[in-house]
N, C-alpha and C positions, 0 to 999 in steps of 0.2 A: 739618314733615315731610310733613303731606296735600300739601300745594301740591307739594314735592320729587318724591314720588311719581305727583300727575298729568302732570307733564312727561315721566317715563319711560315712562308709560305710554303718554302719546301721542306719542313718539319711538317704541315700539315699533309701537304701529299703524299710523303711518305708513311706518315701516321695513319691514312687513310687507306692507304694500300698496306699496311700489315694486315689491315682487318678482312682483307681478301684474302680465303687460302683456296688451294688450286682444291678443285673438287676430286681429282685422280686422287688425295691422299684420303679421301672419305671414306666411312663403309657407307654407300646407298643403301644397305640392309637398316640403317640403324633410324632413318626414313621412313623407307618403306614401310617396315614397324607400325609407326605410327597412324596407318591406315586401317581401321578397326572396324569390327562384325558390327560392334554395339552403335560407332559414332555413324555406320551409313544406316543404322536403322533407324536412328533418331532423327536422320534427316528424312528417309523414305516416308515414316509414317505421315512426316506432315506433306510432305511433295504431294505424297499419291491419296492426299486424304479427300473427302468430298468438299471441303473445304475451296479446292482448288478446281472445282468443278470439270476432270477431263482436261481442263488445259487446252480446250481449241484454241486454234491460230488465230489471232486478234480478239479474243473475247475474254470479258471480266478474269476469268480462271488463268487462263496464262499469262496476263500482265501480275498478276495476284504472283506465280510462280518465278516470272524475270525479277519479280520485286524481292522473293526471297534469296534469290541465287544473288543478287545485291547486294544485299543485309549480310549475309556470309561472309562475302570478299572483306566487306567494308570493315565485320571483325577480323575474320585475318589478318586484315592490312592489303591487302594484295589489291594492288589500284588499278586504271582501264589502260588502255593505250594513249601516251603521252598527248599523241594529236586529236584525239576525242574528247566531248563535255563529260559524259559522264560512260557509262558502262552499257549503254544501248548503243548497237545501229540499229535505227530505226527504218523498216521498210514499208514506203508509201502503200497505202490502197492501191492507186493508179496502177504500181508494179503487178498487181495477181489481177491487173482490168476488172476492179472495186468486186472482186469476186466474195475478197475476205475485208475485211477493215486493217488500219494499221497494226502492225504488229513489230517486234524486236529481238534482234541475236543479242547475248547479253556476253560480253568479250571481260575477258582480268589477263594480266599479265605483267612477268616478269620479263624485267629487259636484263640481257646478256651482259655479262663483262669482258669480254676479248673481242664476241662478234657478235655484240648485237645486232645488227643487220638481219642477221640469219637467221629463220622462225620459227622452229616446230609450233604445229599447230597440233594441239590435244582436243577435239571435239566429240560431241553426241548432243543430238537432239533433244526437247527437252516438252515437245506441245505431245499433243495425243489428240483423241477426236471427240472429246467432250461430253454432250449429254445429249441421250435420245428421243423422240417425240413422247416417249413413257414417262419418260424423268429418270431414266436410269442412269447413275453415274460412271462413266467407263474413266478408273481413277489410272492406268497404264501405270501398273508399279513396275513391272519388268520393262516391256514397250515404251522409253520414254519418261521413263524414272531412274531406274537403272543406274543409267550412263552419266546423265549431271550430276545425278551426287556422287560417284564413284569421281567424277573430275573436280567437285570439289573436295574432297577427301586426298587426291593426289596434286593441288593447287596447296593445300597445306601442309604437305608432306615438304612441296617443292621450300615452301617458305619459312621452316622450320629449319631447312640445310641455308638457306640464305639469312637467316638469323644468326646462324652458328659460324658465318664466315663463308659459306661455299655458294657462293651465288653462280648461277650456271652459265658459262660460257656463251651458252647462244639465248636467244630469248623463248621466254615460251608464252604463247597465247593459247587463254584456258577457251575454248567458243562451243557458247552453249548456244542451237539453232533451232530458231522456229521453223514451223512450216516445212516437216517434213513428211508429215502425214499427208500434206498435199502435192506432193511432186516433187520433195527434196529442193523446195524454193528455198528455203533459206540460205542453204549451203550454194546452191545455185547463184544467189544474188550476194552471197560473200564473196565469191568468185568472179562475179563482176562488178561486184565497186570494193575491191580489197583492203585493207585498211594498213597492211604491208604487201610492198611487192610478190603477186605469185613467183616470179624468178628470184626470192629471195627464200622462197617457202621450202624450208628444207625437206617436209615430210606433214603427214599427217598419220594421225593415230586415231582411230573413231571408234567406238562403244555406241551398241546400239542393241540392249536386253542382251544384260550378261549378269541377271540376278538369279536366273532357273535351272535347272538340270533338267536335260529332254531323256525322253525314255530310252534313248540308246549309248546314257550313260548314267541310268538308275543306281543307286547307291555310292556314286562319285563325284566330288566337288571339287575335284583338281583337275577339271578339261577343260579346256575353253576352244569352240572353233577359229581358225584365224584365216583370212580371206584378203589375197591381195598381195601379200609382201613381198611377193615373187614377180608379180606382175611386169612391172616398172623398173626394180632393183634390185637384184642377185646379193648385193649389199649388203641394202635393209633386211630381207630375209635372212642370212646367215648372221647379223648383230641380235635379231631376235631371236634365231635359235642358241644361239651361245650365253646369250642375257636367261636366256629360261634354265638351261641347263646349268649356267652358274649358279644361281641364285633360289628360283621358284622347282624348278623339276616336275611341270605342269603337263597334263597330256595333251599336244597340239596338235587339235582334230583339224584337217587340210580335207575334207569331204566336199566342202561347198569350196572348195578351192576349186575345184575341177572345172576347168570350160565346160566341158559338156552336161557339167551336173544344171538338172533341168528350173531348179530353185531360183537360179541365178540372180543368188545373194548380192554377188560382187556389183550389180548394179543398182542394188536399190535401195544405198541407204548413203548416208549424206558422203563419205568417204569418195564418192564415184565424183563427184563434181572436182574433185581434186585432183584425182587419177587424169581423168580427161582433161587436166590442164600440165601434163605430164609432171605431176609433183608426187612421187613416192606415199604408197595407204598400206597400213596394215587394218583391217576391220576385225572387231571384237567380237564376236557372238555366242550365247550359249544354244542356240538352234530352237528348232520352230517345237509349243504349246498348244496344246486347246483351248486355252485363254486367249489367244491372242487378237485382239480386238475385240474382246469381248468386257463387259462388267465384272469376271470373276479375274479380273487379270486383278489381281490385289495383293496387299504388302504382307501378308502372312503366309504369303505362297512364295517368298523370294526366299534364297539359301542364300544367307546373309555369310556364311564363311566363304561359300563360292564368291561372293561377288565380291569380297576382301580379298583373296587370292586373283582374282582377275585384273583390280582395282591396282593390286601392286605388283603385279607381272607389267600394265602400262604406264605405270611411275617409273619399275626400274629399266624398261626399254628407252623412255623418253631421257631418264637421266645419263645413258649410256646414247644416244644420240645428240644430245644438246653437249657431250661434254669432252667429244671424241673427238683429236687433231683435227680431222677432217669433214665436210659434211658427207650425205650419204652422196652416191655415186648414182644417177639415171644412166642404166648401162641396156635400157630394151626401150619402145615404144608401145602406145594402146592400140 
């Protein structure tokens, strides 16, 4: 009977590793694809709708917003991290010294097949700054809409190739983060109670309003700014420009790259909490609006082809880092 029983057994793990094919033999286009103008509008309108009231940190609206980034995964399939209850970290009051009330980073992921250990982290913010003494509602379609749904659009792209056999090499955690409107605490307090080792964190990818066209790329939805990639690792920067020019042929505005440019984007959006733990960022942006924290920041003002083109420039850099022999390489300091 032993003997019987080893044979099935290794009939079954064999049978179970055919169904693994190596993702190198993939086209990532046929993916990426799948990341559509139509399907992030359908998600924007409700994200960014009054509904969801602004979405402050700890208040009705954005538990209302973590609830639907929830619901999503839950249909996709795409479940939280094994050692977690469910798809919150939850951060105390106590933590913002009862500034805000409790609030939640809403985490999904896919674990790795060669190296899971290894993390890319896919995130963007997801609160905005709610509603005014008027009653006016600031619904942040670009600001804080944006970027979640674009990560859930490339969350299902990821799990569409892990369907069809290509589960990805390293793992990837989708992290949508409150409270960045108030100081980048979320990403802050991801970084100090991480849920995988920061020295496992191969990289970060952050999106933060990449729905808009600014006025010094009027009539053009194939630019995106990108901030960081150079920073940290010569690496990561050269796989992102090779992944562009394979694949998307996108114009990658380096403006707010610049140390000296006075903006200095590079430090103020969730992506910097990462960097300062020397873990490899490339930051997503389509540059600064007159909307911007304002009420008219709203979902028929987003170029929904832009943000599908941007959506799948960081699906095909993530799947050409989660998939590549090696991870990236930290070859500078912050």
């Amino acid at each position: 009977m032993k003997k019987i029983f080893i044979i099935f057994l290794t009939a079954g793990i064999l049978s179970c590793g055919a169904h693994q094919k190596n993702p190198e033999n993939a086209d990532p286009m046929d993916y990426a694809n799948s990341i559509t103008s139509s399907e992030l509008k359908d998600h924007l309108y409700i994200f960014a709708s009054d509904e969801f009231e602004g979405r402050d940190t700890g208040e009705p609206g954005q538990k209302k917003a973590a609830e639907y980034i929830v619901n999503e995964y839950q249909k996709t399939g795409i479940s939280h991290p094994e050692g977690m209850s469910n798809y919150y970290q939850t951060i105390p009051s106590e933590y913002f010294n009862g500034k805000f009330n409790d609030t939640e980073n809403v985490l999904g992921f896919i674990e790795g097949s060669e190296k899971p250990e290894e993390v890319l982290v896919i995130s963007s913010h997801y609160d905005h700054v709610g509603v005014d003494d008027e009653g006016n509602i600031f619904n942040g379609a670009d600001d804080g809409g944006s970027g979640p749904v674009g990560i859930l659009e490339i969350a299902e792209a990821f799990k569409k190739a892990v369907e069809d056999g290509y589960t990805p090499k390293r793992s990837i955690l989708f992290l949508h983060l409150t409270g960045e409107e108030k100081g980048l605490l979320g990403s802050k307090y991801y970084t100090e109670n991480p849920v995988f080792p920061l020295a496992n964190t191969v990289a970060n990818l952050n999106m933060d309003m990449i729905g808009r066209i600014d006025e010094a790329h009027a009539g053009n939805d194939n630019y995106v700014y990108l901030i960081g990639s150079d920073k940290l690792s010569a690496d990561l920067h050269e796989l992102s420009e090779e992944v562009n020019d394979t694949y998307m042929k996108m114009d990658l505005d380096y403006t707010y790259n610049d140390p000296d440019d006075p903006n200095r984007f590079y430090y103020r959006s969730d992506h910097y909490n990462f960097a300062r733990n020397n873990i490899p960022v490339i930051f997503y942006f389509n540059g600064v609006h007159d909307d911007y924290h304002r009420p008219t920041d709203t979902v028929e003002k987003i170029s929904y082809e832009a943000l599908a083109k941007r959506a799948k420039l960081v699906f095909l850099t993530a799947w050409e880092i989660v998939n590549r022999e090696d991870r990236i390489v930290v070859d500078k300091t912050q």
